[in-house]
PyMOL commands that place a pseudoatom at each C-alpha (Angstrom):
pseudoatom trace, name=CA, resn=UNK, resi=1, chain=A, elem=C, hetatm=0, pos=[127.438, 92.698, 78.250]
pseudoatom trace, name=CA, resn=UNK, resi=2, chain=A, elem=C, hetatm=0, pos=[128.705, 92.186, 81.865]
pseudoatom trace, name=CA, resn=UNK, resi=3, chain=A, elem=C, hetatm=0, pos=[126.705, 95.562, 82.735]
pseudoatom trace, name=CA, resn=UNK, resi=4, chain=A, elem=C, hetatm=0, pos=[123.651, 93.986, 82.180]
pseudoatom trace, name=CA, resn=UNK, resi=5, chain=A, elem=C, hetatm=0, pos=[124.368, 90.652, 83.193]
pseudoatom trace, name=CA, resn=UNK, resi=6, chain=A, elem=C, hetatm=0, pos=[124.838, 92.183, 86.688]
pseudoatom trace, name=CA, resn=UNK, resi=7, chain=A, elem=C, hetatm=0, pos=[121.393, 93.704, 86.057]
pseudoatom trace, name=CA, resn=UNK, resi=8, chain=A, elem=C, hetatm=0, pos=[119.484, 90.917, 85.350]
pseudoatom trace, name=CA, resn=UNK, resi=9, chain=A, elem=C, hetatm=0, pos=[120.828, 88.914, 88.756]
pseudoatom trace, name=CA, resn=UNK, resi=10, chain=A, elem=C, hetatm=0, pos=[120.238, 92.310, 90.713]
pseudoatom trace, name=CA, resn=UNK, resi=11, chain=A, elem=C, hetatm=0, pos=[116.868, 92.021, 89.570]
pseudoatom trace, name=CA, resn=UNK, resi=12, chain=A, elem=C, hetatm=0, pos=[116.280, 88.632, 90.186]
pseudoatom trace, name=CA, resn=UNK, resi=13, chain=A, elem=C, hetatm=0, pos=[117.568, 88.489, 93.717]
pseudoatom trace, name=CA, resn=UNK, resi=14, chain=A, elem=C, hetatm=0, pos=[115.115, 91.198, 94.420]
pseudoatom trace, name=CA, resn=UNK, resi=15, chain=A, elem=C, hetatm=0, pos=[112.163, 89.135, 93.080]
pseudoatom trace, name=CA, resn=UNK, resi=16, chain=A, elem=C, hetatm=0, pos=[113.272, 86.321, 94.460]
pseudoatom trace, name=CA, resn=UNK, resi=17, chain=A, elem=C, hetatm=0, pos=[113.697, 88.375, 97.711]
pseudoatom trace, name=CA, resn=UNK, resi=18, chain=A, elem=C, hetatm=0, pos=[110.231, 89.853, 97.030]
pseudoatom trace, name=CA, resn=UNK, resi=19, chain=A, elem=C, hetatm=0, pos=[108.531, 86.724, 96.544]
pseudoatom trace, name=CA, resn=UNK, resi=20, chain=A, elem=C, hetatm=0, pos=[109.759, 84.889, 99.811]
pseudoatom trace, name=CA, resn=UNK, resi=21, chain=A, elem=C, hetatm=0, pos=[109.108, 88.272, 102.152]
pseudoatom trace, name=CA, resn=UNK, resi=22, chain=A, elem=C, hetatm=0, pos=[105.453, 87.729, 100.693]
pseudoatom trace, name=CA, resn=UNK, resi=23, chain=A, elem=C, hetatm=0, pos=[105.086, 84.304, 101.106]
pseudoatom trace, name=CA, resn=UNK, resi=24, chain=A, elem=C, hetatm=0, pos=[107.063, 84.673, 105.247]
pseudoatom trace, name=CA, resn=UNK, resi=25, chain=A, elem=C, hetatm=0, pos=[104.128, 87.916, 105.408]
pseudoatom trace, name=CA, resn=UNK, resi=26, chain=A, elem=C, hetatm=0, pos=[101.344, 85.562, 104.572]
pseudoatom trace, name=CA, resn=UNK, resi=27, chain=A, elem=C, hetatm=0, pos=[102.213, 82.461, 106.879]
pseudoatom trace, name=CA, resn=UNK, resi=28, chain=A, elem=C, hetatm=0, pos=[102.785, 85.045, 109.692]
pseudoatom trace, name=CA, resn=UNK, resi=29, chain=A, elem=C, hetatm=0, pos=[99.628, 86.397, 108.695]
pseudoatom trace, name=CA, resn=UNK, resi=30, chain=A, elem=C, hetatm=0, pos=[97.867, 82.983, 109.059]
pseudoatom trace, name=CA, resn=UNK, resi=31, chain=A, elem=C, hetatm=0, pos=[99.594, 82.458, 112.837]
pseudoatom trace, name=CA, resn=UNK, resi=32, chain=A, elem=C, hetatm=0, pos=[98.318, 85.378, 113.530]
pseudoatom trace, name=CA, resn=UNK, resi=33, chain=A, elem=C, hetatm=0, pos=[94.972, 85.332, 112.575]
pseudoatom trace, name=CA, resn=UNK, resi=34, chain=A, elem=C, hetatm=0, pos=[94.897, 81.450, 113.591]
pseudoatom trace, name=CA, resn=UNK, resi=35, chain=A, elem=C, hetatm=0, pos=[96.148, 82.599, 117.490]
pseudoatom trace, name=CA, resn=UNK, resi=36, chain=A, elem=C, hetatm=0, pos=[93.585, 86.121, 117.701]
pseudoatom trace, name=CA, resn=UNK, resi=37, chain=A, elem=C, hetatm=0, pos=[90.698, 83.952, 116.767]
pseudoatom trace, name=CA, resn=UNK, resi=38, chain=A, elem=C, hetatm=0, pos=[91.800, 81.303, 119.220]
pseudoatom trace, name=CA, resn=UNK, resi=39, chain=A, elem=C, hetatm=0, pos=[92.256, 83.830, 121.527]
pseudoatom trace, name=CA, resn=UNK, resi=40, chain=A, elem=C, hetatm=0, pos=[88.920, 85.601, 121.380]
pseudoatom trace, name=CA, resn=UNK, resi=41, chain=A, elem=C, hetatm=0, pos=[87.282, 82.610, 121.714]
pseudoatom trace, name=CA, resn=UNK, resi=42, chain=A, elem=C, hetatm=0, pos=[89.160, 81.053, 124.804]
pseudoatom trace, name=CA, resn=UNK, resi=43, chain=A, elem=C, hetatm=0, pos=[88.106, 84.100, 126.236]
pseudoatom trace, name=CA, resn=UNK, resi=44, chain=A, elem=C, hetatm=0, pos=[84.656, 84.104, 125.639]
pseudoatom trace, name=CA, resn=UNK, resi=45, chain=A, elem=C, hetatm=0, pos=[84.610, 80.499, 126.959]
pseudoatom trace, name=CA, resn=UNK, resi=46, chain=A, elem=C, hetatm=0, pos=[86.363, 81.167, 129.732]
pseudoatom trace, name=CA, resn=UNK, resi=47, chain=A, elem=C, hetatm=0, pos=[84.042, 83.346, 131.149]
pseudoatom trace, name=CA, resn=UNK, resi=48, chain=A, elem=C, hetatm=0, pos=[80.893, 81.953, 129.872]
pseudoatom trace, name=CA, resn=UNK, resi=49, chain=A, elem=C, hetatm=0, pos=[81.994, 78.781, 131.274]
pseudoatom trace, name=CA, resn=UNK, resi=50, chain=A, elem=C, hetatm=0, pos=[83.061, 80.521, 134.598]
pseudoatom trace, name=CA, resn=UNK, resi=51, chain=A, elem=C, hetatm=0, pos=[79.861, 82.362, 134.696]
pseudoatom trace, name=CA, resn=UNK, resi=52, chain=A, elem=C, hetatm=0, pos=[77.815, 79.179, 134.338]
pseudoatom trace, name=CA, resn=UNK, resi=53, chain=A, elem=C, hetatm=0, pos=[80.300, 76.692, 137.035]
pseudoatom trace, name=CA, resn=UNK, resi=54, chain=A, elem=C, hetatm=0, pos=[79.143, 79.688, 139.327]
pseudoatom trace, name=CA, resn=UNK, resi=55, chain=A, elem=C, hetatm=0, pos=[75.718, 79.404, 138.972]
pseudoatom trace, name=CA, resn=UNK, resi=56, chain=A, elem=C, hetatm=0, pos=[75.323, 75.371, 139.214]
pseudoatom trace, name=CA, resn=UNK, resi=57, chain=A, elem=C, hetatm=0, pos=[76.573, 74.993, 135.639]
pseudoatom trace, name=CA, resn=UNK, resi=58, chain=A, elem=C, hetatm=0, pos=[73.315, 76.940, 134.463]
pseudoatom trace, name=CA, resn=UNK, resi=59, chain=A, elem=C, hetatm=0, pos=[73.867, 79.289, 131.739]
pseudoatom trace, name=CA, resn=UNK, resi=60, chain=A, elem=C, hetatm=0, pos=[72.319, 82.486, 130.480]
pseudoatom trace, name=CA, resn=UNK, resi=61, chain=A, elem=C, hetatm=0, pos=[72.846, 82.511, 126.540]
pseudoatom trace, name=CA, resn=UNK, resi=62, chain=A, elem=C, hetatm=0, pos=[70.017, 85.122, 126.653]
pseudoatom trace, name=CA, resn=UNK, resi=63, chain=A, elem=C, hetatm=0, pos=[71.672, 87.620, 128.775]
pseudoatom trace, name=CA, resn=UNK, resi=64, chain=A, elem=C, hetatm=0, pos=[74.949, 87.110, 126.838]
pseudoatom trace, name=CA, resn=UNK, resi=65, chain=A, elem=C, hetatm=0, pos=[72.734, 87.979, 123.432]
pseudoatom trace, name=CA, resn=UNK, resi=66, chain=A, elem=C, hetatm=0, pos=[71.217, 91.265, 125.172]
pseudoatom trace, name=CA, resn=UNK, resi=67, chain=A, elem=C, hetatm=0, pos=[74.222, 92.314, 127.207]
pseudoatom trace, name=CA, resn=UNK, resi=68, chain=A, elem=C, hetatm=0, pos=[76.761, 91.729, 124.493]
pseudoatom trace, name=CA, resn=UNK, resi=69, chain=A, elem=C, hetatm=0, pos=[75.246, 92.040, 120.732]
pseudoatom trace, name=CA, resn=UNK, resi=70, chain=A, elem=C, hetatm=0, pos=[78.993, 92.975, 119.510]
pseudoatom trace, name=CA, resn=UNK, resi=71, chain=A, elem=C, hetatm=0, pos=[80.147, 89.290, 119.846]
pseudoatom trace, name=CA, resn=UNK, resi=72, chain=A, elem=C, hetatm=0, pos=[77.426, 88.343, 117.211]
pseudoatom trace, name=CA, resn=UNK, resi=73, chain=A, elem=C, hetatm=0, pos=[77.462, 88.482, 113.449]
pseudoatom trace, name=CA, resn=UNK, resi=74, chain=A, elem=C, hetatm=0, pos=[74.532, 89.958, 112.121]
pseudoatom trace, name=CA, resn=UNK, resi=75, chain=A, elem=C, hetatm=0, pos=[72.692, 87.085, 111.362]
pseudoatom trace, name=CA, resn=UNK, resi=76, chain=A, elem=C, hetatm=0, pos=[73.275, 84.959, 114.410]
pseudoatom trace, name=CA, resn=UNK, resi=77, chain=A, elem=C, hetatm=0, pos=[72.453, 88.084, 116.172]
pseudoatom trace, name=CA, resn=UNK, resi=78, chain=A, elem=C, hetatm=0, pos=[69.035, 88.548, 114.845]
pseudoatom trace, name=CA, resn=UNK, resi=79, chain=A, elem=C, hetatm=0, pos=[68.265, 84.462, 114.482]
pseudoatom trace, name=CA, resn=UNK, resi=80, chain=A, elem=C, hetatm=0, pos=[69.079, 84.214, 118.188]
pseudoatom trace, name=CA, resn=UNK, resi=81, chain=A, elem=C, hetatm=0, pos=[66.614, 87.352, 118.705]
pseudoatom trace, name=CA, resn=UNK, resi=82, chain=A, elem=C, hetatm=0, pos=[63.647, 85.959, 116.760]
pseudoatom trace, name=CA, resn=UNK, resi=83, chain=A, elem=C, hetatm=0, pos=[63.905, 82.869, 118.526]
pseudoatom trace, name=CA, resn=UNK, resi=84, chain=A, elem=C, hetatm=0, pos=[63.892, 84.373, 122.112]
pseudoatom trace, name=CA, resn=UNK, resi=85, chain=A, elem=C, hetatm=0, pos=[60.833, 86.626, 121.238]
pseudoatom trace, name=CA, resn=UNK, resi=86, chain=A, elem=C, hetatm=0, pos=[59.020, 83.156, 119.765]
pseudoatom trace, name=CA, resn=UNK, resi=87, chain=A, elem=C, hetatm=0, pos=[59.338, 81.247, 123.023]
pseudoatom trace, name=CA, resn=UNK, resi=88, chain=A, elem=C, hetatm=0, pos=[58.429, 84.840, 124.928]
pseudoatom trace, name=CA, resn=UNK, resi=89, chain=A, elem=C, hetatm=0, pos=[55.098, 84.261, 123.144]
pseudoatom trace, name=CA, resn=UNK, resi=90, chain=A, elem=C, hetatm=0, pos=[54.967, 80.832, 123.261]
pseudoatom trace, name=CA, resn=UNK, resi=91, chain=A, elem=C, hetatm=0, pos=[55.043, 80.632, 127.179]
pseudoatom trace, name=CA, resn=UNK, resi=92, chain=A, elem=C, hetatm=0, pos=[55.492, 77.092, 128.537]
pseudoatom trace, name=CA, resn=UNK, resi=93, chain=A, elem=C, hetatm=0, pos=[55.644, 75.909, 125.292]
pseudoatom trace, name=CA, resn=UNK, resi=94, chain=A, elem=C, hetatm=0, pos=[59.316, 74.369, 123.638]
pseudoatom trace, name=CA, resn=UNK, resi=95, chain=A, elem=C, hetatm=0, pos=[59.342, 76.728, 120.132]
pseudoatom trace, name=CA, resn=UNK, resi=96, chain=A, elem=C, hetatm=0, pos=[62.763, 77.064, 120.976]
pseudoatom trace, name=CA, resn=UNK, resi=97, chain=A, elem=C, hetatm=0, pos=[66.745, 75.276, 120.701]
pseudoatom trace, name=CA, resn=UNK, resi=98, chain=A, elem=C, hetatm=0, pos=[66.874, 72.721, 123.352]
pseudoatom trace, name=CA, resn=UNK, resi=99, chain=A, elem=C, hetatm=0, pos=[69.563, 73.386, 124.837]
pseudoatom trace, name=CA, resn=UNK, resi=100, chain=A, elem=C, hetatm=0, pos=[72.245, 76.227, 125.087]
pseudoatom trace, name=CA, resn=UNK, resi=101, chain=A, elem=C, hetatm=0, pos=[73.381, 77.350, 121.834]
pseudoatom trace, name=CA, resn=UNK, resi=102, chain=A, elem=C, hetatm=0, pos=[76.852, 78.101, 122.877]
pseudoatom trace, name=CA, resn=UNK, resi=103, chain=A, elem=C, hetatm=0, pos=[77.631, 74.706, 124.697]
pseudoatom trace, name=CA, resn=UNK, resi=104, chain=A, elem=C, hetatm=0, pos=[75.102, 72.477, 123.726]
pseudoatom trace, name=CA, resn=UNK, resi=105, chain=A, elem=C, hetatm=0, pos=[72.210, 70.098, 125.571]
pseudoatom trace, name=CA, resn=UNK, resi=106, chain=A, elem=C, hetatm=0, pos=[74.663, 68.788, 127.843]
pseudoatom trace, name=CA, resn=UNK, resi=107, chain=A, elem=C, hetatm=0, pos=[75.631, 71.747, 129.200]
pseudoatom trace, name=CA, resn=UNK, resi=108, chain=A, elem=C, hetatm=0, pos=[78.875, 73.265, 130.074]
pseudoatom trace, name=CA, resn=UNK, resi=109, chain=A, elem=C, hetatm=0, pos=[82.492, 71.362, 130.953]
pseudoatom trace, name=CA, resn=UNK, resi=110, chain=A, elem=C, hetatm=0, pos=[84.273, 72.170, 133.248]
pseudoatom trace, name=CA, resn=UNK, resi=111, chain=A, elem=C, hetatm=0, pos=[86.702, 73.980, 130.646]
pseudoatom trace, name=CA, resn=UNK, resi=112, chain=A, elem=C, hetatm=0, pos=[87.413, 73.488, 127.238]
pseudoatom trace, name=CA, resn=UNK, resi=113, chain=A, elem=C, hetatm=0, pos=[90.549, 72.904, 125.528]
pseudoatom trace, name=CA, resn=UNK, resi=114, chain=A, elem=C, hetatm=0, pos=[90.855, 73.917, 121.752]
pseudoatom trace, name=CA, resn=UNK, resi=115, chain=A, elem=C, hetatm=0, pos=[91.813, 71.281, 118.777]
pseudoatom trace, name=CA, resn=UNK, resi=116, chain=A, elem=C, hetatm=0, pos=[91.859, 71.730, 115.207]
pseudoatom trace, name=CA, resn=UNK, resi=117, chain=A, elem=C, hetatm=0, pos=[91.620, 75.269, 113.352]
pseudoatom trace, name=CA, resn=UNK, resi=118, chain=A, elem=C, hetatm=0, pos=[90.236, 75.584, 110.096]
pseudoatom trace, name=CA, resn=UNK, resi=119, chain=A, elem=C, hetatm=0, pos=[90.096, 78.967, 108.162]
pseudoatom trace, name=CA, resn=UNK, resi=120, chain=A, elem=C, hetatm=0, pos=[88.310, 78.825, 104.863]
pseudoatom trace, name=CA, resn=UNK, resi=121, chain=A, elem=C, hetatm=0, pos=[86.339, 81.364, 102.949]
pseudoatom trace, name=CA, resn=UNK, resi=122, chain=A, elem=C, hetatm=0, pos=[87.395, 84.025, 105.929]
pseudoatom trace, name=CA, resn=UNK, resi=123, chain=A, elem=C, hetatm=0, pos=[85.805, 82.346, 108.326]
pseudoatom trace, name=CA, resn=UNK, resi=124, chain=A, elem=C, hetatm=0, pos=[87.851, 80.433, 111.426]
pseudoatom trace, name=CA, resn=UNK, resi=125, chain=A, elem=C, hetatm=0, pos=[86.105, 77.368, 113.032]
pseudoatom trace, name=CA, resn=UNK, resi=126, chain=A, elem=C, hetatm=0, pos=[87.846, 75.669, 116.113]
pseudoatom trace, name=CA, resn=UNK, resi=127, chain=A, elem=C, hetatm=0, pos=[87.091, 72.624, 117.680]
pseudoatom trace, name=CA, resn=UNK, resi=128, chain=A, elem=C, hetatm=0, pos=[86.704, 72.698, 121.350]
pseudoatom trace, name=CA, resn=UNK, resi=129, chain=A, elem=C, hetatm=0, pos=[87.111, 69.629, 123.849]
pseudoatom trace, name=CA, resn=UNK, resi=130, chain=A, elem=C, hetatm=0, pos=[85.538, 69.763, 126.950]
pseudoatom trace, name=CA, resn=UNK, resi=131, chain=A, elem=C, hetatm=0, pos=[87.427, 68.971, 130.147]
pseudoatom trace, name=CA, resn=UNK, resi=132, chain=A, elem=C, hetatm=0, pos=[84.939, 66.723, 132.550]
pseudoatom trace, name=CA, resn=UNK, resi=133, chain=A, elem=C, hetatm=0, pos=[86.078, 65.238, 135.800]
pseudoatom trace, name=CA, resn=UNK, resi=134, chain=A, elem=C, hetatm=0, pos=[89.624, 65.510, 134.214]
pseudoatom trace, name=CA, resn=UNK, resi=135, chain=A, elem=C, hetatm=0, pos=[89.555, 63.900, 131.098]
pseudoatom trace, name=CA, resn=UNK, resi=136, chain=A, elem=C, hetatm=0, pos=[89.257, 65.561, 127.656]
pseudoatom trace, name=CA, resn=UNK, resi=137, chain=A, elem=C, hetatm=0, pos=[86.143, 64.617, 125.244]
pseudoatom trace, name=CA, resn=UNK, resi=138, chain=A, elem=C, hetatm=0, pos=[87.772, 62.650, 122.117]
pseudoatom trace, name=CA, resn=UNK, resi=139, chain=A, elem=C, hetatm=0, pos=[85.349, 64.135, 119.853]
pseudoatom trace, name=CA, resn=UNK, resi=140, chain=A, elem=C, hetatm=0, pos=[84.932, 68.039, 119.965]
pseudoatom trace, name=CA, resn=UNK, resi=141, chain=A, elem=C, hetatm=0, pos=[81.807, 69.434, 122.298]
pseudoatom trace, name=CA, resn=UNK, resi=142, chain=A, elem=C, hetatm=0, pos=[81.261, 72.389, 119.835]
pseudoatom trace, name=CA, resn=UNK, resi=143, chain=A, elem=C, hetatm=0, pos=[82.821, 73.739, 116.775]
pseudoatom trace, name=CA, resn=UNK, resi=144, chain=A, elem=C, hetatm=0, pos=[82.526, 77.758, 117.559]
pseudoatom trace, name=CA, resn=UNK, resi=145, chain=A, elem=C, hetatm=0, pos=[82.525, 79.901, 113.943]
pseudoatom trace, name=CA, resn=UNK, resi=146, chain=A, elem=C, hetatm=0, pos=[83.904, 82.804, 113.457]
pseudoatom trace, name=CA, resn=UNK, resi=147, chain=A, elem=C, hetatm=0, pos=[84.291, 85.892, 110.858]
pseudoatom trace, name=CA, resn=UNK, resi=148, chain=A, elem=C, hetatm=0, pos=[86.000, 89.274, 111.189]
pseudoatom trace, name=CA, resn=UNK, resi=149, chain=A, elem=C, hetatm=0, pos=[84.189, 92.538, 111.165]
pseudoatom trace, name=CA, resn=UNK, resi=150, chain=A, elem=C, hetatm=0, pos=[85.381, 95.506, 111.291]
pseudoatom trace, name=CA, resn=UNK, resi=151, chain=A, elem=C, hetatm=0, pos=[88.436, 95.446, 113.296]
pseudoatom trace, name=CA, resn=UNK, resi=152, chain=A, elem=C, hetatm=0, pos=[87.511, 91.820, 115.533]
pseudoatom trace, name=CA, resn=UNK, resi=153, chain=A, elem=C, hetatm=0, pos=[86.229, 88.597, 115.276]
pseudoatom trace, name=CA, resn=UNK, resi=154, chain=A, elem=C, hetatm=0, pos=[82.665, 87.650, 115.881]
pseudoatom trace, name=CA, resn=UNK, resi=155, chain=A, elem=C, hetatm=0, pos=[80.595, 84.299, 116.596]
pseudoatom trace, name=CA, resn=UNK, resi=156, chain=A, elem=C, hetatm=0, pos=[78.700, 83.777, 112.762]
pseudoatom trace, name=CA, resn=UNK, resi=157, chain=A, elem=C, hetatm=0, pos=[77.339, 79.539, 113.862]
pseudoatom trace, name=CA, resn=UNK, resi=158, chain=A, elem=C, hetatm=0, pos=[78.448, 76.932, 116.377]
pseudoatom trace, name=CA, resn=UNK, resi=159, chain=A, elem=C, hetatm=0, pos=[78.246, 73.548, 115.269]
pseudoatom trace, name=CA, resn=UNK, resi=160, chain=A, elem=C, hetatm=0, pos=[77.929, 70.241, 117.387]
pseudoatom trace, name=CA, resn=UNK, resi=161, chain=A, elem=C, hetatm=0, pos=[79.950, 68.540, 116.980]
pseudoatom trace, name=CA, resn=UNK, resi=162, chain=A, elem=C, hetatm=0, pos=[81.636, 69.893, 114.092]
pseudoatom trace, name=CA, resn=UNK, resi=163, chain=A, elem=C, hetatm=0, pos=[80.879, 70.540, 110.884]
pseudoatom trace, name=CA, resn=UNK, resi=164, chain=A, elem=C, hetatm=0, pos=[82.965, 67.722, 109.409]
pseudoatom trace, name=CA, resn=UNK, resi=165, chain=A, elem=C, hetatm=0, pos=[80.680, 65.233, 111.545]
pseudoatom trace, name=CA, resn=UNK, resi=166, chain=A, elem=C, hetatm=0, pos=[78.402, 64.276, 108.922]
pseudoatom trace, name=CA, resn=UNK, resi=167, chain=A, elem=C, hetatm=0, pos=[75.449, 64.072, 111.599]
pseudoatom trace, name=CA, resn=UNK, resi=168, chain=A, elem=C, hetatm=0, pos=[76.359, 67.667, 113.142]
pseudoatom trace, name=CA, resn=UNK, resi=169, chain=A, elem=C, hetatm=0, pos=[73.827, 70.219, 113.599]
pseudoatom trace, name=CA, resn=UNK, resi=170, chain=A, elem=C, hetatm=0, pos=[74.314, 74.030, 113.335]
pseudoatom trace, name=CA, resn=UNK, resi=171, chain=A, elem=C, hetatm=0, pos=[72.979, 76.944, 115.495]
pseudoatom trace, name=CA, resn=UNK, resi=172, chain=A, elem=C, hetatm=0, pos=[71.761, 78.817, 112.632]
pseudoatom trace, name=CA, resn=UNK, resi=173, chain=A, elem=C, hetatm=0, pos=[70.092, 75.827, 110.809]
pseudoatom trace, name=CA, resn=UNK, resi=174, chain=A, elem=C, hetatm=0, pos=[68.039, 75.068, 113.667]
pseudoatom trace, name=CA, resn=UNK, resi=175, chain=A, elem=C, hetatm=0, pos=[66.920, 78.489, 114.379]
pseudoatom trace, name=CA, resn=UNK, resi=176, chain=A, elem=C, hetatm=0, pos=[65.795, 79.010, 110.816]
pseudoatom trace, name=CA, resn=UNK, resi=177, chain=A, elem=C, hetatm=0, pos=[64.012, 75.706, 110.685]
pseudoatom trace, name=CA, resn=UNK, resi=178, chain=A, elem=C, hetatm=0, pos=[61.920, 76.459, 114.045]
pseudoatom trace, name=CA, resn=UNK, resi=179, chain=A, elem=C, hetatm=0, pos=[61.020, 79.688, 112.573]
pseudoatom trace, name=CA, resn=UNK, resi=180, chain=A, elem=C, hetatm=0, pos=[60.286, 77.987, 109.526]
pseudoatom trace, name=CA, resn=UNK, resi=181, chain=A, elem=C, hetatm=0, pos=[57.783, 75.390, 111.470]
pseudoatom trace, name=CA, resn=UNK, resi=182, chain=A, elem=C, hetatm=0, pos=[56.127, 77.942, 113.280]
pseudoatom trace, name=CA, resn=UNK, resi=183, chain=A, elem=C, hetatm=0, pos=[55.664, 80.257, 110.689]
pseudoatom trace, name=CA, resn=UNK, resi=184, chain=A, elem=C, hetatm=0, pos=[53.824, 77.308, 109.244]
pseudoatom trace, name=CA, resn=UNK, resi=185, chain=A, elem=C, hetatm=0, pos=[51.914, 76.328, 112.101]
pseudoatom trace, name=CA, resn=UNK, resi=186, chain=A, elem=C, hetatm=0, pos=[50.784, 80.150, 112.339]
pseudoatom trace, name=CA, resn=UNK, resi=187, chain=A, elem=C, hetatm=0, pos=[49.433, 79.765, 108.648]
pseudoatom trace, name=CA, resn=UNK, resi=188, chain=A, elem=C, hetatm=0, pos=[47.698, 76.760, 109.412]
pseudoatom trace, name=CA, resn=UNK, resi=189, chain=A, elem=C, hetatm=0, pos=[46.144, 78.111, 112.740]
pseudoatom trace, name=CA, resn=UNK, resi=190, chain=A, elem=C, hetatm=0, pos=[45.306, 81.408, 110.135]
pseudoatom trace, name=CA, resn=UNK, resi=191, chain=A, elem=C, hetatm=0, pos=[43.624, 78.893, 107.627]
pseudoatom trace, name=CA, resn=UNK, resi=192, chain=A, elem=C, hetatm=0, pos=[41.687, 77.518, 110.338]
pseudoatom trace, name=CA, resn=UNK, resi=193, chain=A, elem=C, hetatm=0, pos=[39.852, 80.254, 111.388]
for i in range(1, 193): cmd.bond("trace and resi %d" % i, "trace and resi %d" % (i + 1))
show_as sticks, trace
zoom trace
C-alpha cells in the first residue's frame, strides 16, 4: 500500500515538475521572441533613420525595397513593388503613398524609442515613439509589423499610428486601394476608347 503510495507522489512531483518547466519554457520563449523582434527592428530603424539624418532627413524607401527584399514579407514585398512600377509609369503624376511607408508623411525623428509589444496570431507589432528636438511623441509615430520566416523576422505592414487607433491607416491597405483606383481608372480610360 505504502509502495504505491510513494508511486503516485513520485509521479505527481514529476508532472507537477513537468508542467511548471513548460510553462518557465514558454514565458522565456515569449521574452525572447518579444526582445529578437525588438531587436531587429531597432536595428532597421537605426540605420534607416541614420541613413536619412545624413541625407537632410530624406529617405530612400525605394532603395531599401530593391537593395534589401529579405526584410519584406512576401506580400509587402510585392505591394511595395507594384506601387513603385505604377508611379514609374505615371511620371509626375501622385499614383503613389504620400509619404514614406516606413516613417510616415512627416518624415523621420531624430530616433525612435520603442513602447508597447503586442504578439498575436504570430505576428509582433511595436509601437515606436519618435524622439524630436528631445522630447518623445506621446502617441506612437508608427506601429512596425512583423512575422517570422524561416529562421528571422520580417516587416509584413506598418501602421500609423497604430492599429489600435481607430483612425490608423496601414501600409498594405493603402497600396491595395491605389492599385485598386487605378486599375479602375485604366478600365474606364479602356471603356472610353
Amino acid at each position: 500500500m505504502e509502495e504505491v503510495f510513494v508511486k503516485k507522489i513520485v509521479i505527481g512531483a514529476c508532472l507537477v515538475l513537468a508542467f511548471s518547466m513548460s510553462a518557465f519554457s514558454q514565458g522565456a520563449r515569449q521574452q525572447n521572441t518579444d526582445k529578437s523582434c525588438q531587436e531587429f527592428v531597432g536595428k532597421f530603424y537605426k540605420w534607416y533613420v541614420g541613413m536619412a539624418l545624413k541625407h537632410n532627413r530624406l529617405t530612400e524607401p525605394r532603395s531599401v525595397v530593391n537593395s534589401r527584399p529579405y526584410l519584406f514579407s512576401p506580400d509587402l514585398l510585392r505591394e511595395l513593388k507594384e506601387n513603385y512600377q505604377a508611379q514609374d509609369k505615371a511620371g509626375s503624376n501622385l499614383v503613389s503613398l504620400d509619404g514614406d511607408p516606413f516613417v510616415g508623411g512627416d518624415g523621420p525623428p531624430d530616433r525612435y524609442i520603442a513602447g508597447k509589444i503586442t504578439r498575436k496570431d504570430g505576428r509582433c507589432q511595436i509601437e515606436l515613439h519618435g524622439i524630436r528636438e528631445g522630447k518623445k511623441s506621446e502617441t506612437p509615430d508608427v506601429t512596425p509589423e512583423l512575422v517570422f520566416r524561416k529562421g528571422h523576422w520580417v516587416f509584413a505592414n506598418f501602421y500609423f499610428p497604430s492599429p489600435s487607433d481607430t483612425k490608423a491607416w496601414n501600409v498594405l491597405e493603402g497600396l491595395r486601394r491605389i492599385r485598386e483606383e487605378e486599375d479602375k481608372n485604366t478600365s474606364k480610360n479602356h471603356d472610353n476608347l
